[in-house]
Each structure stands twice: as C-alpha cells, then as structure tokens.
N, C-alpha and C positions, 0 to 999 in steps of 0.2 A: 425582536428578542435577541437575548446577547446569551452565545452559550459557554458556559463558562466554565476554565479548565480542571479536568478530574484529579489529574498527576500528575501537574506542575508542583515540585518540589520533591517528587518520588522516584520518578520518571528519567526526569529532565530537571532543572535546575528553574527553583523560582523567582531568583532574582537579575532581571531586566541583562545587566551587563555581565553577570557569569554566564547568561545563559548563551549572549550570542557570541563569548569568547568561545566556550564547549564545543559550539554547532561549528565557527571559524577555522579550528583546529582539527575537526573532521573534514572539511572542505578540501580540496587537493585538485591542483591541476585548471581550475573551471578553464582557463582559456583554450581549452581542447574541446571544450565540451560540445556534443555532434546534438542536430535534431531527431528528435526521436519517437514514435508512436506512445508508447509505452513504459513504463518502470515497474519494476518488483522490487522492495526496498522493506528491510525487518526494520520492528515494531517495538523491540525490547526496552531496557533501558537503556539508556547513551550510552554509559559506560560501558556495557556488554556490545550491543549493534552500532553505537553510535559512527565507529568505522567505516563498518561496510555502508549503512546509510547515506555518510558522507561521502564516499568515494562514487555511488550510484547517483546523487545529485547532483556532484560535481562534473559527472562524466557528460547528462543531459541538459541542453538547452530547456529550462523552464519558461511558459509561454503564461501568459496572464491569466490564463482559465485553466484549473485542473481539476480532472473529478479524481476521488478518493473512493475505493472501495476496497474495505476490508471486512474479517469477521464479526460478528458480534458475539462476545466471549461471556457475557452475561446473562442471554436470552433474553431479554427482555424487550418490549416493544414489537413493532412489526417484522416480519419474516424479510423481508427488502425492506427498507427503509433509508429515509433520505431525510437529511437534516431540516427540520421548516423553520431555523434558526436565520435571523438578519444576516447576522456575523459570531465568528466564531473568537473570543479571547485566548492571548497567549501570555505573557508576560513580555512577548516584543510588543504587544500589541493586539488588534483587535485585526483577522483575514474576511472579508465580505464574503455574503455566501453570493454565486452568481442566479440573481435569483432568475433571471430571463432563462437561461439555461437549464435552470432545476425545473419550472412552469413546466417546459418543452419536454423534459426526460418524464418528468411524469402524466403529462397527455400522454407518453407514446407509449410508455414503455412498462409492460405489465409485466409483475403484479408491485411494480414500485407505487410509495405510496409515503408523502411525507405525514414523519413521527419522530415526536423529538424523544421519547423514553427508550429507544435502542440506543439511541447517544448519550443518554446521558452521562452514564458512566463509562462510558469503551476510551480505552487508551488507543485503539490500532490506529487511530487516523489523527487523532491529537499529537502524538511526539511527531509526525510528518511537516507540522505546521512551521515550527521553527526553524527547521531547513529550506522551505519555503520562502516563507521573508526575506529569509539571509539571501537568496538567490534570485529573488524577483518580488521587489518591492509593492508590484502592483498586483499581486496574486487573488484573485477570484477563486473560491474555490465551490464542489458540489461535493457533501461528505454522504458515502453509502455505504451502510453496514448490511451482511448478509449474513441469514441464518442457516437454515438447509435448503440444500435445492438437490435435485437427481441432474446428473449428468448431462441429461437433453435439456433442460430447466434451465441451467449456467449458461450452456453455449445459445440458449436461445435469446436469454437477459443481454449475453455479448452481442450477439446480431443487430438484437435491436436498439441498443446505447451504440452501437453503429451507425445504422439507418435514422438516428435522429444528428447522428455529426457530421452523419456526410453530409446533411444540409445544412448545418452551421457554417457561418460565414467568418468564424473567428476559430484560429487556433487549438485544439483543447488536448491538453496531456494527460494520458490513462493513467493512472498509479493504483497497484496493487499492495496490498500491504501484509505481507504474512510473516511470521517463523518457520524454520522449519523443526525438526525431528523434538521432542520434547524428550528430555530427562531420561534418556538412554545413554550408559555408558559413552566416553569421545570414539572410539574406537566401531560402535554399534550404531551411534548418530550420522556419523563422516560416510557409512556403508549405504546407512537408510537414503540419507541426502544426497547422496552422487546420484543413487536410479533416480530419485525426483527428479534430479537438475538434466539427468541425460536427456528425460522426457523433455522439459524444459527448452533445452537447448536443443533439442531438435522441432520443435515449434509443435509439439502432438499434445493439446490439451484433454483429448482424452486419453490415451495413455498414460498424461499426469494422473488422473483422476485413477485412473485405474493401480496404476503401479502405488499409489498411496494406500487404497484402500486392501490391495491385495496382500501390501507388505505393513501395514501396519505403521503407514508414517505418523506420525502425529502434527500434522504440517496445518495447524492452525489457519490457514488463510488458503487455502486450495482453492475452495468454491470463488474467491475470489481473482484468486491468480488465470483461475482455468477463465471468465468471464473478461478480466482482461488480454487477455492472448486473442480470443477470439474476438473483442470487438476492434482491437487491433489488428488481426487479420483480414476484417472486411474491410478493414480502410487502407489494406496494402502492403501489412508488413508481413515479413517472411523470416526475419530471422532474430530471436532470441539470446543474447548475450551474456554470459557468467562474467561479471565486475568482478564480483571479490565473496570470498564465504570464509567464516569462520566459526566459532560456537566458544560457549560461555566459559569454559573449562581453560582457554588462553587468557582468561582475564581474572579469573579465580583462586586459578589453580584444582580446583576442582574437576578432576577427568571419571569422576562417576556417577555424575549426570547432569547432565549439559544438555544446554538449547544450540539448535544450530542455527545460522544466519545466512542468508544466502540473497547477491543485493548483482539483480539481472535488468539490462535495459532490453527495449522491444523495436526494431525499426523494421 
C-alpha cells in the first residue's frame, strides 16, 4: 500500500522540481555535517520552518533508516501508531517504509501497534520526507504518530525503541518532529520557548515535560521530543544541541501570534 501525500501543495510544494529547489535552498553547509543520535526538526510550512528544517538536516549525517515520530494533531486512529504502509509518496517520489525494522519495533515495543488512520492525514512527519531524499537517496524510513501518553509512558516508549536498536545491526536516526509555542504574541512565544529549549539543551526530558505543562507551552510534539531524547539516551547521547529557532512573525510579519520553531540535534 502506497500512502499518499496530505499537504503536498499546501505545505510544501507539489510539483517535482520546485519542490526540491525549496528543500535545496534550505539546505546549508551539509559537508560539515556530524553523526548524530538524534534530531528535533519543526513541522510547519516550508516557508515558515522550512529554514531551521534545513539547516538541522544539513548539520546531521542521515543514515538509510530513520524512524519519525511526531504528534498526531488529528486524533484519529491509534494512541501509538506506526504506519503499516509499503511506502510512503512525495512528489520526489515514493520513501520505502523499512518494513523489517517496523515488524521488530512492533513485537517489542508496547503499546505500538501498526494503523494507517493516524496517518492518514497528519502533516508532522510528511514535510520531513523531502528533506530526506534530498539528503540520502536511499532513505528507509519507520513513521510514528503519538497521542497521549503520561510522562513515565514516553520515557518508557523511549527505552524501549532503544532496547530494540541496540540490537539492530544497521544504523537508525531518531527524528522528532514538533513546533513549539503556538499563537502567542513574538515576545511571549520567544519567553515560552527558551524554558523549553533550556530543558532541552540540558538533556532533562522530564523537566521538558514539566516546564511545558506547567507554563502552558503549546509545544505540539513534546510527547514526542521527550520519547526521542530518551531513547537517544540509552543508546549514549548526552548532549542536545540548539541549531537554529525562529517563529512565524519573521516571515510574516506578523508579531501577534506566531508559532515558534526550534530545529535541535541529539548526539
């Protein structure tokens, strides 16, 4: 089964050769680019995130297998949920889902459970894809949308999307996909998002967890971010990196009410 794109041409760009001009022209640097556990990388439109996106792709060595986990902003479908799609379409093209790898996460790792009605419509892990291609032609990937989980629930989903990579024999890159601060003044977003990123960038996923909910972030992809930090952590990384943040009010003009964007690697 071929799943096929929501927001090509809303999103991102539907046709073939604008689109990987777009993604190109976000791209910067790759020949620096380090190896890395991990990415946190927003989800918006290109024109708004497509930047920082870029510049967080560019900065990590992408490896042939990546799992995707972001929100599901829809509700719909399973609570965890994992694409049981072949491949996924883009307008570069069709990414293969890795399906030996997806078998594996879901023997192991509860309460995942392949559903394709959480993906149908979700944008979070679809505009990732074109970035992808552009930067590693052979890209496998494993797409997983999350809905609620409690605190101990994330960090346990991270342990054990851990405990199934450490025994993987191939490569595999975390990517996290969220926004941060929703539709708060720039001034009030830039406040919200720094406590986020401090948590962040000092590698304390529950302290993310906390300082979101305590201050009222509206950080769409938490449960995700917080689930890749730690399954990142078990597999040895220690430190969290701020790439690049911005928010929608620099591309708009609009500074009273803005998304913020915040695009962090994990090594």
């Amino acid at each position: 089964m071929l799943r096929q794109p929501a927001v090509a041409g809303s999103f991102y760009p539907s046709q073939p050769d604008e689109l990987a001009a777009q993604v190109d022209a976000c791209l910067t640097g790759t020949n620096n680019a380090n190896k890395v556990k991990g990415i946190i990388v927003p989800h918006a439109g290109y024109v708004y995130s497509g930047a920082v996106a870029g510049k967080v792709f560019s900065a990590a060595e992408i490896p042939e297998k990546v799992i995707l986990i972001g929100p599901n902003h829809h509700g719909g479908g399973e609570n965890v949920a994992v694409s049981n799609a072949d491949s996924w379409q883009t307008p570069l093209g069709a990414v293969p889902v890795a399906k030996l790898l997806r078998e594996q996460l879901v023997a192991d790792v509860f309460p995942l459970v392949a559903d394709d009605q959480a993906h149908q419509f979700e944008h979070s892990l679809e505009v990732m894809l074109p970035f992808l291609q552009q930067r590693q032609p052979k890209v496998e990937i494993v797409p997983i949308t999350i809905g609620s989980l409690s605190l101990s629930q994330a960090l346990q989903l991270g342990a054990a999307i851990a405990h199934t990579l450490s025994n993987w024999d191939e490569e595999v890159l975390l990517l996290a996909s969220t926004d941060m601060n929703h539709f708060s003044d720039a001034e009030t977003t830039r406040k919200l998002d720094a406590i986020a990123i401090e948590a962040m960038t000092a590698y304390d996923p529950a302290q993310l967890y906390n300082v979101v909910r305590g201050h009222k972030i509206s950080m769409c992809g938490v449960l995700p971010t917080i689930i890749v930090m730690q399954a990142a952590y078990e597999l040895g990384a220690r430190t969290c990196a701020l790439v690049d943040y911005a928010h929608s009010g620099q591309v708009n003009g609009d500074n009273s009410r803005v998304v913020g964007y915040a695009g962090l690697t994990i090594q």
